[in-house]
N, C-alpha and C positions, 0 to 999 in steps of 0.2 A: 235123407237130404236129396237123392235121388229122385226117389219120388215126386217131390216137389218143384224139379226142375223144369216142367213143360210150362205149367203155370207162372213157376217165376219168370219166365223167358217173355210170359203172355205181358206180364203186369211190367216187365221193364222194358220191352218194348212200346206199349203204351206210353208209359211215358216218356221217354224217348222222343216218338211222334208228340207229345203235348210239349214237349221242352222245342222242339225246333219251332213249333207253330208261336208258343209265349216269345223265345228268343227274338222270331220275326216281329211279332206283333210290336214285343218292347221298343224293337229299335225303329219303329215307324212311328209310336207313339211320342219317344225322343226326337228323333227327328225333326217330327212336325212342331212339337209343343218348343223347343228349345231354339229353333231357325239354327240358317249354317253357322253364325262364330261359336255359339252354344254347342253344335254339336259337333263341331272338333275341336272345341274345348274336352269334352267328355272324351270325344274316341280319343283322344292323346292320353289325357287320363288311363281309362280303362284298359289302352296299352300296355302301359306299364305297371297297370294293376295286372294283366296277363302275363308281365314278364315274373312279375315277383312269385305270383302266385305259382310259376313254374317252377322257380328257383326254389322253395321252398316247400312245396311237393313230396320231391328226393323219393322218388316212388313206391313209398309206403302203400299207395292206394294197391298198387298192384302184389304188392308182398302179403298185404291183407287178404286179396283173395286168393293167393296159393295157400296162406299157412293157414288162418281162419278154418276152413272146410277143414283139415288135414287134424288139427288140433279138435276140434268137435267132434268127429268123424273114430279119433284116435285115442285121443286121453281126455275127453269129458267135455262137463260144461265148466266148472273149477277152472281146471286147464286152459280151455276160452276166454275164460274172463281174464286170465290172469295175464295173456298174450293181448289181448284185447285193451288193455289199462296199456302196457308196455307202447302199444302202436299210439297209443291217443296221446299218451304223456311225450312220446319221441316226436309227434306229431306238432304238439302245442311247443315245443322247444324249435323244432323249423321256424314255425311262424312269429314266434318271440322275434327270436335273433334278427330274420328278415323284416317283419316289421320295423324295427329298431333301427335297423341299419337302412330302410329305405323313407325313414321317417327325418331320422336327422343326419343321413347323410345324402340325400338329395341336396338340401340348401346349400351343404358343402362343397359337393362337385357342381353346382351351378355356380358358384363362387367363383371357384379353382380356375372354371371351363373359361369365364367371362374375363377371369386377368391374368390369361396365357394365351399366345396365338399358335396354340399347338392344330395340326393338320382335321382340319372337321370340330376343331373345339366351336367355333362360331354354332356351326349346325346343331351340335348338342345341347348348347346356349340355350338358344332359341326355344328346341324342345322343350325343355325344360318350364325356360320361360311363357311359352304358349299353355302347358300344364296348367298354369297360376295355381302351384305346389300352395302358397300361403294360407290357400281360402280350401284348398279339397285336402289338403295332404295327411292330416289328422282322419278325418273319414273315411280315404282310402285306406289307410293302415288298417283303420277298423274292421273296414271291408273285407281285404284280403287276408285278416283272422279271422274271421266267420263265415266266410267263403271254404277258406280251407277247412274247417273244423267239419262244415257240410258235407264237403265233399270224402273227407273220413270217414264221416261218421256212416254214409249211404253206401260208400264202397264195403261198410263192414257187414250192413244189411242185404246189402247184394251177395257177399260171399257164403251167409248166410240161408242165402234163398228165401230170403223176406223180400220180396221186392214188392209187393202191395201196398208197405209201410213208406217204400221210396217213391212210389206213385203218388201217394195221397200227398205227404208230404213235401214233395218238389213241387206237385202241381199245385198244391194249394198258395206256398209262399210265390211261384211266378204268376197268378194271379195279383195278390197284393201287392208285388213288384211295381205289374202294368199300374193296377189304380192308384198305388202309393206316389209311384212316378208322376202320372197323369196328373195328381192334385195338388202335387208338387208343385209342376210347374206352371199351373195354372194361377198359383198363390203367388207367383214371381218367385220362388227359391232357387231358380238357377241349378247350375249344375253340380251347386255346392248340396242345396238341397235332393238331387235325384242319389247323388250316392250315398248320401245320411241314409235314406230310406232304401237305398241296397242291401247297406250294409246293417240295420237296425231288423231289418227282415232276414238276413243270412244267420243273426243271434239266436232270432225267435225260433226259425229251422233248429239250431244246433241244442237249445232249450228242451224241443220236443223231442228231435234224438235221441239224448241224454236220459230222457225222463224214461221213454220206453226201453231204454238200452239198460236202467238204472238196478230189475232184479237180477239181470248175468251179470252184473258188475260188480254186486254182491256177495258174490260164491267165492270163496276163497278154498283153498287148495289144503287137504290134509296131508298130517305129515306122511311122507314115504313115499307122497306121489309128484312123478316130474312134473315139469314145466318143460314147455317147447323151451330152446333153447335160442335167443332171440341178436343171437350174432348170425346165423344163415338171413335171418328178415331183413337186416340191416345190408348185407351182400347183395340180398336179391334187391333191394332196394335202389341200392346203387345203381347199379346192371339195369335195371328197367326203367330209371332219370334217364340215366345216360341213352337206351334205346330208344326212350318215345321224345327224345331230345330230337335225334335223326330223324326216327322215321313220320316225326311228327312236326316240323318246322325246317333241320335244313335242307332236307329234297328239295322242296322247293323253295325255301330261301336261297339254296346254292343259284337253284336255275334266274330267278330274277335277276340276283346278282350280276350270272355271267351275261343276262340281257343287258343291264346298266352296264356294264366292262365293256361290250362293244358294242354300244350305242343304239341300243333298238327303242325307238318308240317308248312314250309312256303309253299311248293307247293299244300299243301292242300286249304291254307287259299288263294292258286291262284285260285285252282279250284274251292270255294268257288265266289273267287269273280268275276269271270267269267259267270259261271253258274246265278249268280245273277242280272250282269250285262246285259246280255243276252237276262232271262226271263224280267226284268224292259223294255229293251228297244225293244221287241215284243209288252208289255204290251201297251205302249206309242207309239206307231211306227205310229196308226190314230186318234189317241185323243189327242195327243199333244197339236192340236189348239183349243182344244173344252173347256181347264181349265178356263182361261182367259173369254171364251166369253159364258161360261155356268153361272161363276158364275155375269156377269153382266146381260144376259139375265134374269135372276133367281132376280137380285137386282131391276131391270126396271119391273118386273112384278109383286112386292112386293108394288112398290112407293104406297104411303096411306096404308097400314098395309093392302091389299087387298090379303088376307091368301090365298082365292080360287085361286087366277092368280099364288101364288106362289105354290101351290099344282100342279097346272095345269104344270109349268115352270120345277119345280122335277124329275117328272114323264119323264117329255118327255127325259130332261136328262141322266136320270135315263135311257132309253131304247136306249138312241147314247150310251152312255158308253158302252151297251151289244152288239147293234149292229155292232158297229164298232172295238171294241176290242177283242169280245170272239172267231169270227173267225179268227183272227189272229194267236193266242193264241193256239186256238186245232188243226192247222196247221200246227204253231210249235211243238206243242205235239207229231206228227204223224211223224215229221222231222226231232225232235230233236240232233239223234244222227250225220246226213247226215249233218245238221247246221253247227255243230259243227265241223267235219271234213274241211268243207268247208271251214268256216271263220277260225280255230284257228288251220289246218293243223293235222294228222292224233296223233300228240304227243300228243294232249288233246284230244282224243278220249274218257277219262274218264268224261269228264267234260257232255256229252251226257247224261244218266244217271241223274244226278244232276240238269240239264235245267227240263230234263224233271221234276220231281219233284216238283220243284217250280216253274213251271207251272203250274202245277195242285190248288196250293195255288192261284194265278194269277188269274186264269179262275174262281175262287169260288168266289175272293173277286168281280171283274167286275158283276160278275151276281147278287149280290148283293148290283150293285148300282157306286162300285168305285170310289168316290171320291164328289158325287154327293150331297151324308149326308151332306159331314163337310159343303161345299159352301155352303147349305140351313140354317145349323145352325150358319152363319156366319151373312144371309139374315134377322134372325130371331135375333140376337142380342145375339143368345148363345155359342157365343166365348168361355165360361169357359168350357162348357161341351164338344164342342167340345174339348179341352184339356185336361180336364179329359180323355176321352174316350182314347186319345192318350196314356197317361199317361197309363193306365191299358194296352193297346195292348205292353208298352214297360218291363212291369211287366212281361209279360206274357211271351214275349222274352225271357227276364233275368233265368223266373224259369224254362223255355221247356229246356234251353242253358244247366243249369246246371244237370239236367238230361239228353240229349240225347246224348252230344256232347264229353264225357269220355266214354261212351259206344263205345264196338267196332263195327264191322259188318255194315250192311246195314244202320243203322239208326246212327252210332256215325261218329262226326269228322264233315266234311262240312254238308254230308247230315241233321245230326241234327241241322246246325245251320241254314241250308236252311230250315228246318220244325218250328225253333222258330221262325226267321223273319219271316215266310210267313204265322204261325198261329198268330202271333200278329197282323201281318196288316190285317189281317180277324177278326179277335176278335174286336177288334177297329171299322170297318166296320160294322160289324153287331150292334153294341151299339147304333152306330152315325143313323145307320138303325133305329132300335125300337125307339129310342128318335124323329128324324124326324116324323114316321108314327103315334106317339102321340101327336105331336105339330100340324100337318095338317088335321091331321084324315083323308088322302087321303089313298085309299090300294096302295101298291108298284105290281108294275108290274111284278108280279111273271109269270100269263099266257104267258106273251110276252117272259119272259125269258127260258120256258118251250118250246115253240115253237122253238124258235130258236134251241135250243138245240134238238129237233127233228130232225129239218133241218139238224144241223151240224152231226149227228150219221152216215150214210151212209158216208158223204168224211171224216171223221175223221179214219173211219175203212181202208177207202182205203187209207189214207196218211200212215196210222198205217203199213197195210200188202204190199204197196208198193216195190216190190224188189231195195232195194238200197246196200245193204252191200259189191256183188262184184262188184259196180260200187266207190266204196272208192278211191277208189286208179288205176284209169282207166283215158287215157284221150281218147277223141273223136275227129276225122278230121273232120271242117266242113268247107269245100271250102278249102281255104289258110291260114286259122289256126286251133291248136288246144286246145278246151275246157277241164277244169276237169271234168271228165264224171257224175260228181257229183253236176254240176252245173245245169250240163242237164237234171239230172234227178229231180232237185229242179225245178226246169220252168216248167216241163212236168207234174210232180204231180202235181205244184198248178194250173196251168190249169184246170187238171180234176178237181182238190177237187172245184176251182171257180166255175166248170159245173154243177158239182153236188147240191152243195150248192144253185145255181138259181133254181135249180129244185127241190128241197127241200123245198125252202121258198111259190115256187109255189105252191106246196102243203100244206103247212101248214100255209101259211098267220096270219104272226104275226102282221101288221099291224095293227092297231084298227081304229073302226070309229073316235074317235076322233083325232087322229094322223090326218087320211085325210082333217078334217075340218081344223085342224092349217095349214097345206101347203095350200090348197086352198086361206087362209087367206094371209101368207106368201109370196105365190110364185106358183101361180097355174099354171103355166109351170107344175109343177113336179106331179101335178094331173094323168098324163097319164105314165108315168113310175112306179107310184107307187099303180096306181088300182090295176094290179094285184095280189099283195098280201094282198090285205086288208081281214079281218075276216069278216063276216057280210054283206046282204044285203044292206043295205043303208049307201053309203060310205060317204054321206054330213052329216049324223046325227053329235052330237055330247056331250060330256055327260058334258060339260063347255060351 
């Protein structure tokens, strides 16, 4: 399984980048084809099709890929399958239950909501009502069973290290999405019609799954041999709803919140949520595909309590996270304001500012690992502490919010809410850090992170003093059309900053010997593209 990991990382990365490019496309396609009451009709909709779909979750996906790896890796393919049935079956009983209860008990609590004047019942009325539950609400149930069953079924292919299967197959069904959509709504189906065809396409996904999933799920188990034991899945389950609860909606639903508590602007709480969306999807823009396939790399390296493989597994992680993320990130740092111009047109010019900021938060937590902790202490069976750890970063949210965000000036309003989120998720980070580096007793890879950050000082300074301000609002003739000269000038920095950067790493070779011995292992193709950076004389040595 190991082996297969560069590549899996390759192919769910890809798509990754194909699912944010369909995601946009779809929702421009909706958009336009649906006009504004259509499309928040829908966005209300798909709302609380994202709330259910959460609710019912219960974080199997991520218990699939610690145990998945560990079970194959450990006790067979038998074995696999037999855990494998267990997750799908606990799986399809979430989305039962929630379906059911948000099928017919939606009409119920819009009922209740409309003949009691309880505090906000009017506002949830409303919602409700704006949903027009009568005409989508059968479709959406459909939805968010075949939605969820997807997302099962591709997190067990991921833990797997099939991720080629997840590319073709995601990418192919968000293609039909778009055109499904698109002809949808051109036939007059309304919004009733775009989610029939969501959710008729999330079946046909779970259909093919199924089918290629269909000879492991086959194998049954002879007598004498165990079965994982599938009370630890259901624990770590728990533990992992509950953490990507926090670390994934209320950080920053905390911080809006305390914006609406003392009275800040909706346009603030835009640039707020802009600025944040922004720096997050910089952050994520080359890691995407590495969550999934880091934390089973990390689980397969583990099988037999084999502490040194998973120190070994950490680490390496631990250095894609920096590698691949932090220059993206101080890119953006240097571009921030031209970004933003660019994508949100010259009337969020403020929002520049702000990216940059929580960037800065961004680039500390990556270097520190980003994401890499909790998956270890997941590997390691310490689901609680990783949510602890949560728990305190949203603490820490809460008490930054209520200090920074009634102050006025530079630091109050979004920007403080963008310093409370983004020191909580560092705070968090750093905990999940010291805990890991105690449980392994491996050192974390602070040289490698130093390095880099050498490397990147030279094109961060030229991204930084770049002339771009009177190219704002400039366009350029190239051939028989013309560009925002602002486009141009984003391609032509990061050019150089990529120039610079190779020649920066040249000189400072972050690379470790032992880095080289795992590709060699790996994929010795990649031995010759990446000698040159290696630190040290003897590039086969290796310290595992």
């Amino acid at each position: 399984m190991l082996r297969r990991a560069p590549m899996a990382y390759l192919w769910n990365q890809l798509g990754a980048l194909w699912l944010f490019a369909a995601a946009f496309l779809l929702a421009l396609v909706e958009a336009r084809t649906l006009r504004e009451v259509g499309y928040g009709v829908l966005t209300v909709a798909l709302t609380v099709y994202n709330t259910a779909s959460y609710a019912a979750a219960f974080g199997l996906e991520d218990a699939a890929t610690i145990f998945v790896p560990r079970a194959f890796t450990r006790d067979g393919r038998a074995a696999t399958a037999t855990l494998i049935r267990r997750l799908l079956i606990a799986r399809a009983v979430c989305l039962l239950v929630i379906c059911m209860a948000f099928y017919w008990g939606t009409p119920a609590l819009a009922r209740l909501l409309t003949a009691h004047s309880w505090p906000g019942a009017g506002f949830l009325a409303k919602t409700l009502h704006d949903m027009q539950f009568e005409t989508v609400g059968l479709p959406l149930a459909i939805y968010v069973a075949g939605a969820g069953l997807v997302s099962m079924l591709a997190s067990i292919f991921t833990a797997l290290l099939r991720t080629r299967l997840t590319l073709v197959v995601n990418g192919l069904a968000q293609v039909v999405n778009v055109a499904g959509v698109l002809l949808a709504s051109r036939l007059g189906y309304g919004v009733e019609g775009v989610i029939w065809v969501l959710a008729v396409v999330a079946w046909l996904a779970t259909a093919v799954y199924l089918l290629r999933l269909l000879p492991l799920l086959r194998r049954w188990e002879q007598e004498g041999q165990t079965a994982t034991s599938f009370g630890p899945v259901l624990q770590m389950g728990g533990a992992a709803w509950l953490t990507n609860l926090i670390s994934g909606a209320l950080l920053k639903q905390s911080a809006v919140s305390l914006m609406q508590y003392f009275a800040i602007s909706v346009a603030a709480i835009g640039y707020f949520n802009l600025a944040f969306q922004s720096a997050h999807a910089a952050a994520f823009l080359l890691i995407a595909g590495l969550g999934g396939v880091g934390m089973a790399a990390m689980s397969a390296a583990y099988a037999g309590t084999d502490a040194a493989g998973l120190g070994f597994a950490w680490r390496t992680v631990s250095k894609l996270q920096i590698l691949l993320a932090v220059p993206v990130l101080a890119f953006c740092l240097g571009q921030a304001n031209t970004l933003v111009v660019l994508l949100y047109t010259p009337s969020f010019a403020v929002v520049g500012p702000l990216m940059g900021l929580f960037l800065l938060f961004n680039i500390a937590q990556r270097l520190a690992g980003g994401g890499a902790h909790q998956a270890a202490l997941y590997v390691l069976g310490r689901q609680g502490l990783a949510l602890a750890t949560q728990w305190a970063g949203l603490v820490m949210t809460l008490a930054l919010g209520v200090l920074l965000i009634p102050r006025g000036g530079a630091l109050g309003g979004p920007a403080g809410a963008l310093i409370a989120v983004g020191a909580g998720q560092l705070g968090a980070e750093l905990l999940q850090l010291a805990l890991v580096w105690r449980f392994l007793r491996r050192t974390y890879p602070i040289r490698f992170g130093l390095r880099i950050c050498l490397a990147l000082t030279p094109p961060v300074v030229l991204a930084t003093l770049w002339p771009s301000a009177w190219l704002l609002h400039q366009r350029l003739p190239i051939g028989f059309i013309s560009l925002p000269a602002s486009l141009v000038n984003v391609t032509v920095s990061g050019l150089a900053f990529t120039l610079l950067l190779f020649v920066g790493l040249l000189v400072t070779r972050p690379v470790e010997p032992e880095d080289m011995a795992l590709v060699e292992r790996l994929n010795p193709r990649l031995r010759l593209l990446l000698a040159p950076f290696v630190s040290g004389r003897k590039h086969g040595a290796s310290h595992h």
